[in-house]
C-alpha positions, -999 to +999 in steps of 0.1 A: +038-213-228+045-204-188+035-166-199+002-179-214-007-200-183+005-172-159-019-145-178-045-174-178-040-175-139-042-138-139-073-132-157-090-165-132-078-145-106-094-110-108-122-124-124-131-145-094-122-112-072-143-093-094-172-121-086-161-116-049-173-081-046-134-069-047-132-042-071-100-028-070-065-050-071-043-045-043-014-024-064-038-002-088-041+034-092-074+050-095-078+087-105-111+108-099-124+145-097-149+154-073-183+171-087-184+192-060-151+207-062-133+196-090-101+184-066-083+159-086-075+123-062-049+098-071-052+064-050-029+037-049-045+008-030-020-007-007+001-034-022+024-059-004+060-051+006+069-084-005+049-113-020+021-116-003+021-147+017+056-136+031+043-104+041+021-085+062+027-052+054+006-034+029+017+000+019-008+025-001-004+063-014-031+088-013-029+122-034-055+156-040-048+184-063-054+206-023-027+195-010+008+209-013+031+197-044+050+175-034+033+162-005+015+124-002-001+106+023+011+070+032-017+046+042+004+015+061-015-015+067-005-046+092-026-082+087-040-085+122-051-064+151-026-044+165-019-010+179+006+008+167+033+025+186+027+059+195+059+073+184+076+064+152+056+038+145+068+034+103+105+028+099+124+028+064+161+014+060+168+028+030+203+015+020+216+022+054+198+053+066+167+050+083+142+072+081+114+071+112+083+084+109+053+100+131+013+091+119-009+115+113-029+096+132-043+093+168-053+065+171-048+030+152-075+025+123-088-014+126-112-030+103-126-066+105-130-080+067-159-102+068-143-131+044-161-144+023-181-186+023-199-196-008-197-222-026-169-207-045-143-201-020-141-195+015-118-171+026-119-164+067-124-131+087-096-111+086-084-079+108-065-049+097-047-022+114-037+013+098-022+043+106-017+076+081+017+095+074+023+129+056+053+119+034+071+141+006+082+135-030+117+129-021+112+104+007+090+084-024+120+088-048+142+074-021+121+044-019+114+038-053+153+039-066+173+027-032+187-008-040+177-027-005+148-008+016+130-025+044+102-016+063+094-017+098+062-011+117+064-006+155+033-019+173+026-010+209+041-050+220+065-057+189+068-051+151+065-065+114+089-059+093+091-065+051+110-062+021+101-031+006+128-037-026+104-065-045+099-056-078+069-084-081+040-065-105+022-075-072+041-053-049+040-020-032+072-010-052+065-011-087+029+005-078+050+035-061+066+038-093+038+045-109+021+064-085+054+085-087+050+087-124+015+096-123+017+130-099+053+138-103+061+133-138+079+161-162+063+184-178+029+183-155 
């Protein structure tokens, strides 16, 4: 009975984001091929590090058939405006090692989302901040299979910090799993 109500709640829900002009769900993997081209792309849309309301941390992946093997690009997003620090700005504990990172990026991305008031919902104005990294297949692997990983962000005046480990289907972990899956699998 609590699995029929919880797909109920599920369908409600990404029908009234579909009715919201929100097309694609946080943790799902798109794949296209340009018509100019032909370079294959593999998205992940960022997804929480932990449930979402204790979290402001979204974490997304970003593949093309023109880049090397078994490179990816990390897309981290932070809830708010922020900039982020200009060295080693994305930190990973993964099981007692951490792992700092350098963006790809100049400058912080930030992005004001509009919200939404109708007489459906109202959801208020929102900001985001993002920065890029160039990651690897192995740092991915690490993630996806260490048993307690965090997260840090360093922002220019503090940082945010989440539980990467959350194995929520609405979380960043499971969706790197796929991801993983998806480009790295056997055999392709």
């Amino acid at each position: 009975e609590f699995m029929r109500i919880g797909i109920l709640l599920f369908i409600v829900f990404a029908s009234g984001c579909a009715s919201l002009g929100i097309v694609a769900l946080p943790w799902s993997i798109s794949e296209s091929v340009s018509g100019f081209d032909n370079t294959k792309e593999i998205v992940m849309e960022p997804a929480w590090t932990q449930d979402g309301a204790l979290s402001s941390i979204k974490l997304g992946l970003y593949k093309t058939s023109k880049m090397e093997i078994d490179s990816v690009i990390l897309t981290v997003v932070v809830k708010g405006a922020y900039n982020f620090a200009p060295k080693e700005s994305l930190q990973f504990n993964i099981d007692g090692q951490v792992i700092s990172l350098e963006s790809i990026d100049d400058i912080t991305k930030i992005i004001l989302d509009e919200g939404v008031y109708n007489s459906v919902a109202y959801i208020p104005p929102t900001s985001w901040s993002s920065k890029r990294y160039d990651v690897n297949k192995d740092l991915i692997n690490k993630l996806v299979n260490g048993k307690e990983v965090w997260v840090k962000v360093n922002l220019s005046q503090e940082y945010v910090e989440g539980k990467f480990s959350v194995d929520s289907f609405t979380c960043a972990r499971p969706a790197f799993k796929k991801f993983y899956s998806k480009v790295w699998s056997v055999g392709k």
